[in-house]
N, CA, C and O atoms as a GROMACS GRO file, in nm:
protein
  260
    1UNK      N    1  16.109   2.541  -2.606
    1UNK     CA    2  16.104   2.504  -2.466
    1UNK      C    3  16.239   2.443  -2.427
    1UNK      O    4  16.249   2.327  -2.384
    2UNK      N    5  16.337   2.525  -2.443
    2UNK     CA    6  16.457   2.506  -2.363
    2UNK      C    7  16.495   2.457  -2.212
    2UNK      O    8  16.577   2.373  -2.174
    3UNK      N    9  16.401   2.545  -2.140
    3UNK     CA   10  16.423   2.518  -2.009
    3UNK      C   11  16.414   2.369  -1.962
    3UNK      O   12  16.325   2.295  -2.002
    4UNK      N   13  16.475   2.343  -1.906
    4UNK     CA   14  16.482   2.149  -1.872
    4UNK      C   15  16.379   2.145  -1.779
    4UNK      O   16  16.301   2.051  -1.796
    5UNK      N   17  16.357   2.217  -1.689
    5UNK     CA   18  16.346   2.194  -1.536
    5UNK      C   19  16.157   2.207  -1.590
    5UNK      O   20  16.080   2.130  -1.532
    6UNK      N   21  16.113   2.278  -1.668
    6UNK     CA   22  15.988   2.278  -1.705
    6UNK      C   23  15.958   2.180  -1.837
    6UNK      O   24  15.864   2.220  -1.906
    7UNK      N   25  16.010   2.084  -1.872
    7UNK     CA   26  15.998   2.007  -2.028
    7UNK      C   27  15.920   1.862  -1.911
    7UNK      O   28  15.932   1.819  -1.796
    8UNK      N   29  15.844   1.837  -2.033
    8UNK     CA   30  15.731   1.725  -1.952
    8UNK      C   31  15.845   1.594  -2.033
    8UNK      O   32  15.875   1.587  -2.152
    9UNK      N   33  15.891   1.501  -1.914
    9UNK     CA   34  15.956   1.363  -1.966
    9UNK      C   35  15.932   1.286  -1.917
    9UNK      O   36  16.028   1.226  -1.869
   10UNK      N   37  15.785   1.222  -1.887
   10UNK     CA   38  15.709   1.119  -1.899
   10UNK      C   39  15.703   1.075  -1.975
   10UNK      O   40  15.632   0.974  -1.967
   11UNK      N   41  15.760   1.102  -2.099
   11UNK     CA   42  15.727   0.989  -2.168
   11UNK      C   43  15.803   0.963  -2.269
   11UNK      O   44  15.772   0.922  -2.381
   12UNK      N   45  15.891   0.986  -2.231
   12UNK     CA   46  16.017   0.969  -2.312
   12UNK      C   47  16.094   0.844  -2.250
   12UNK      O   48  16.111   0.849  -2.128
   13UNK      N   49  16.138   0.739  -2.312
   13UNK     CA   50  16.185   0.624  -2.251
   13UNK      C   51  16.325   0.637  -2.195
   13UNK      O   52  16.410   0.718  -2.233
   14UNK      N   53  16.338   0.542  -2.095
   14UNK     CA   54  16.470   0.555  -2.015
   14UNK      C   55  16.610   0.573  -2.116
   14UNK      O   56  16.710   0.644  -2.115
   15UNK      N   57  16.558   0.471  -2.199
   15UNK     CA   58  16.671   0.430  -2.315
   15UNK      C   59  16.737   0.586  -2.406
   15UNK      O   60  16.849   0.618  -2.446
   16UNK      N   61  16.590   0.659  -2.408
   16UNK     CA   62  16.610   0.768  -2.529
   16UNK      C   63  16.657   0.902  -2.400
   16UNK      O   64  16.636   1.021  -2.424
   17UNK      N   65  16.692   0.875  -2.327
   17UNK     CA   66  16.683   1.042  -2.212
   17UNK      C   67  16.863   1.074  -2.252
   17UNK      O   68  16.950   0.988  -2.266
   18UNK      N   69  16.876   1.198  -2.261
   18UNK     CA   70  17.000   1.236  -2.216
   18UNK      C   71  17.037   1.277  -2.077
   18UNK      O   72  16.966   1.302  -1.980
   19UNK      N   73  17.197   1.277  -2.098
   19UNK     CA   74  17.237   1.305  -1.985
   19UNK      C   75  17.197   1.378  -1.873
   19UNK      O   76  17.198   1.358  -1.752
   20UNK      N   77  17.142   1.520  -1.991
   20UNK     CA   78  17.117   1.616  -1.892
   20UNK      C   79  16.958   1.600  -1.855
   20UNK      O   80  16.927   1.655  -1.750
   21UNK      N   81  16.882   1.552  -1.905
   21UNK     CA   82  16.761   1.476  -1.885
   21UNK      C   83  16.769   1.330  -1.782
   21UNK      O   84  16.654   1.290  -1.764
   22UNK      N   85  16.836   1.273  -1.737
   22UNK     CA   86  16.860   1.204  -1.668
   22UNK      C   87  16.914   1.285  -1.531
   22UNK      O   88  16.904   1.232  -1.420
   23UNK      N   89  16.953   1.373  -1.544
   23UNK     CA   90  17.030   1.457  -1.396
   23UNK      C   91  16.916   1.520  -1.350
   23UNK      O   92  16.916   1.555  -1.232
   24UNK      N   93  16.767   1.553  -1.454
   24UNK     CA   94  16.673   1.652  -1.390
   24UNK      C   95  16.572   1.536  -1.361
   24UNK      O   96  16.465   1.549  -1.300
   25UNK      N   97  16.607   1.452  -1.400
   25UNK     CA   98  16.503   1.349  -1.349
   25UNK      C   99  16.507   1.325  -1.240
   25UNK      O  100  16.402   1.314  -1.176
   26UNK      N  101  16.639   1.308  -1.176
   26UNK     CA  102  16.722   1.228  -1.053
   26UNK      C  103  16.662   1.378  -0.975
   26UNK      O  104  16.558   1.386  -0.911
   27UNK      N  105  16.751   1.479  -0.999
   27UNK     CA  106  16.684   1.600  -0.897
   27UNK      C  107  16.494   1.611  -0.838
   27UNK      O  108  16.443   1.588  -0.728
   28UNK      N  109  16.445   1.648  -0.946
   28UNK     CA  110  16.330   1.601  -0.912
   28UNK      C  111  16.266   1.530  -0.847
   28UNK      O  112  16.165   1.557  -0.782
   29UNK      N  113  16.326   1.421  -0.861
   29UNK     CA  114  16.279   1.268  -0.745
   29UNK      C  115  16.356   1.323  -0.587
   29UNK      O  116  16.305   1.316  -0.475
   30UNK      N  117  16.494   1.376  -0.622
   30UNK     CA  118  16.518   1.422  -0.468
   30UNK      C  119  16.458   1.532  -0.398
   30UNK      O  120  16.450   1.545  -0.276
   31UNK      N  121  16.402   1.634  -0.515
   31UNK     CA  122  16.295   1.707  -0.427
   31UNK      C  123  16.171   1.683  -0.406
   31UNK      O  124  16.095   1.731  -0.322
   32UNK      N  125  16.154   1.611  -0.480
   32UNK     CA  126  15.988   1.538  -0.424
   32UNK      C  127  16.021   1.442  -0.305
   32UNK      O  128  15.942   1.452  -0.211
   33UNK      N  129  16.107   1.363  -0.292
   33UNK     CA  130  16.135   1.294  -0.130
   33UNK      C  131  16.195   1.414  -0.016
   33UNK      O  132  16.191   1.398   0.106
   34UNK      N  133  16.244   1.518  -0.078
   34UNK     CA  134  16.273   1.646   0.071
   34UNK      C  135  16.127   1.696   0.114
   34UNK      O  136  16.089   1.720   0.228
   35UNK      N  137  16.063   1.705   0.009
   35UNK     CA  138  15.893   1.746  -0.008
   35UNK      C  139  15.834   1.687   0.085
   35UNK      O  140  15.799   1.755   0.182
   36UNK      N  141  15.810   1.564   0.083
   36UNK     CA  142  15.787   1.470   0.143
   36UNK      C  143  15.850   1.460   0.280
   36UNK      O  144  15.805   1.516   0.380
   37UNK      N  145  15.924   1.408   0.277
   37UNK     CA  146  15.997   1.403   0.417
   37UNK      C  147  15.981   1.564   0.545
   37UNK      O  148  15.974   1.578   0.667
   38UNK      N  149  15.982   1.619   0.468
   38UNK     CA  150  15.947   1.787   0.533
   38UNK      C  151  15.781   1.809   0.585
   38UNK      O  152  15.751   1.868   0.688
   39UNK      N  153  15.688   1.751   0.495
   39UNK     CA  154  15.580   1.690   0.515
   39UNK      C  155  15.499   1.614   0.656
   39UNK      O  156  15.415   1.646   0.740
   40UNK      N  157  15.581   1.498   0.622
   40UNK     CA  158  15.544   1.415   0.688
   40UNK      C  159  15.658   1.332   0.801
   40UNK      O  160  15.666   1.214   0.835
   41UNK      N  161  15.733   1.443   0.835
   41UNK     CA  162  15.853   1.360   0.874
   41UNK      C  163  15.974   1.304   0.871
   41UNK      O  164  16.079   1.366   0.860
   42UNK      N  165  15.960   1.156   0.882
   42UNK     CA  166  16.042   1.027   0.827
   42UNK      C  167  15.958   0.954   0.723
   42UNK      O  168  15.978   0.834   0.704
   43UNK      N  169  15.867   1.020   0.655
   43UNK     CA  170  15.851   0.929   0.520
   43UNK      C  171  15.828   0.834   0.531
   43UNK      O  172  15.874   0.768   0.437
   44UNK      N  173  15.754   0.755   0.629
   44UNK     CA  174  15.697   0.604   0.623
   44UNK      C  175  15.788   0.556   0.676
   44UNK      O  176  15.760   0.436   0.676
   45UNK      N  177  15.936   0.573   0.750
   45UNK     CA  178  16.023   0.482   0.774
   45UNK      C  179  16.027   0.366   0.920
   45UNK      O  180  16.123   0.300   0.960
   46UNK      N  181  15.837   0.376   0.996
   46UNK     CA  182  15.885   0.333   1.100
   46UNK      C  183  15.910   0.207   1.074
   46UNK      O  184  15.887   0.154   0.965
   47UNK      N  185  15.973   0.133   1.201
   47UNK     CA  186  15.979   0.008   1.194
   47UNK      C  187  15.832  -0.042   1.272
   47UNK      O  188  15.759   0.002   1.360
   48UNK      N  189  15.838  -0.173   1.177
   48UNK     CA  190  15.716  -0.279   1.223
   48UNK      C  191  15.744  -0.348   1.298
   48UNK      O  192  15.857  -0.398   1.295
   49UNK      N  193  15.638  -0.386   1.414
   49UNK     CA  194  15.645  -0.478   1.538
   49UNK      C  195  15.634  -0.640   1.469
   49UNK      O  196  15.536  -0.687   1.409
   50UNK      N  197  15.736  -0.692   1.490
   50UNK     CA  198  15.690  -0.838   1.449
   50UNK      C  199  15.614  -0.912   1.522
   50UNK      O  200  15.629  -0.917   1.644
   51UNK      N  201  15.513  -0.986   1.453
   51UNK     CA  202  15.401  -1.041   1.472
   51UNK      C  203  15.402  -1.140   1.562
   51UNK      O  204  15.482  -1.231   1.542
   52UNK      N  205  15.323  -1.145   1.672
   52UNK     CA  206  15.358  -1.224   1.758
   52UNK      C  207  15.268  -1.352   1.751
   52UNK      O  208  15.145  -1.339   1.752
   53UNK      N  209  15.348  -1.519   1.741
   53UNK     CA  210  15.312  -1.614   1.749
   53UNK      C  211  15.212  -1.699   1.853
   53UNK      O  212  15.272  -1.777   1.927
   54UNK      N  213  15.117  -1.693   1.862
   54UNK     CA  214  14.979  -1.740   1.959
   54UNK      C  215  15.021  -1.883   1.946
   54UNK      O  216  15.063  -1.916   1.835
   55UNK      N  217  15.017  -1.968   2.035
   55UNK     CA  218  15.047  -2.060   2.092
   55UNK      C  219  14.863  -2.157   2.074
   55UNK      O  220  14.754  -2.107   2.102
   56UNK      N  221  14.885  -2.278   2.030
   56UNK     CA  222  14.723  -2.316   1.980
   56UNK      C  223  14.684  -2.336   2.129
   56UNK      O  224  14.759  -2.377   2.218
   57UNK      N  225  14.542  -2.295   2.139
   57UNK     CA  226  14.457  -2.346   2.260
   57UNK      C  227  14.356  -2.361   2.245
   57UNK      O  228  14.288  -2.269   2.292
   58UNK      N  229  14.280  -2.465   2.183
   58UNK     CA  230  14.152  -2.456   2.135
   58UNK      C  231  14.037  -2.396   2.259
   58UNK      O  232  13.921  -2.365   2.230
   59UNK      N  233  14.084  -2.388   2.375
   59UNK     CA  234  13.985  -2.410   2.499
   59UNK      C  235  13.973  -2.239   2.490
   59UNK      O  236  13.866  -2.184   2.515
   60UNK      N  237  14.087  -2.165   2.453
   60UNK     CA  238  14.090  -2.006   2.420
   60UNK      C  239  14.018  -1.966   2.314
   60UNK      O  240  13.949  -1.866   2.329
   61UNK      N  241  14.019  -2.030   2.197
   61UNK     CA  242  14.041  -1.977   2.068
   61UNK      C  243  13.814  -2.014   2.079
   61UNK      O  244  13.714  -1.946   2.054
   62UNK      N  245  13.839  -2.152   2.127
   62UNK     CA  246  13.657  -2.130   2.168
   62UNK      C  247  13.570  -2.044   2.229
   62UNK      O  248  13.449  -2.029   2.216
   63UNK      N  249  13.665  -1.980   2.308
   63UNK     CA  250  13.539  -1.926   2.456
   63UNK      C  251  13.571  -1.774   2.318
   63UNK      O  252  13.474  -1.699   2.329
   64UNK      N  253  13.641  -1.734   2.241
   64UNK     CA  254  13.663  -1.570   2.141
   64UNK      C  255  13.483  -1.612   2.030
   64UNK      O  256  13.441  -1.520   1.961
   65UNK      N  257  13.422  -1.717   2.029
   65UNK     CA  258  13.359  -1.718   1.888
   65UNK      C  259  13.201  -1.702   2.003
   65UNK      O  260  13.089  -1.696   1.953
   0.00000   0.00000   0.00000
């Protein structure tokens, strides 16, 4: 099993990978995020609304229960 692009390296540790096992790793991960991104878009990138601070009012926060 020569072929790189089909060799299972899960489980081979970071420490023990070669070079060229380290370059198909990296590829891989970039086609699984084009995968992705082609998918679904922007990939989760929206931005979040920051949370807006309520001001205490107990006379409010009573009449909600």
């Amino acid at each position: 099993m020569d072929d790189l692009s089909q060799r299972d390296l899960s489980q081979i540790a970071d420490a023990d990978l070669t070079p060229e096992e380290r370059n198909e790793l990296k590829r891989r991960f970039h086609d699984f995020v084009d995968r992705l991104r082609a998918r679904h878009g922007r990939a989760g990138t929206r931005a979040r609304k920051a949370k807006r601070v309520m001001r205490w009012n107990p006379a409010t926060f009573a009449r909600r229960r």
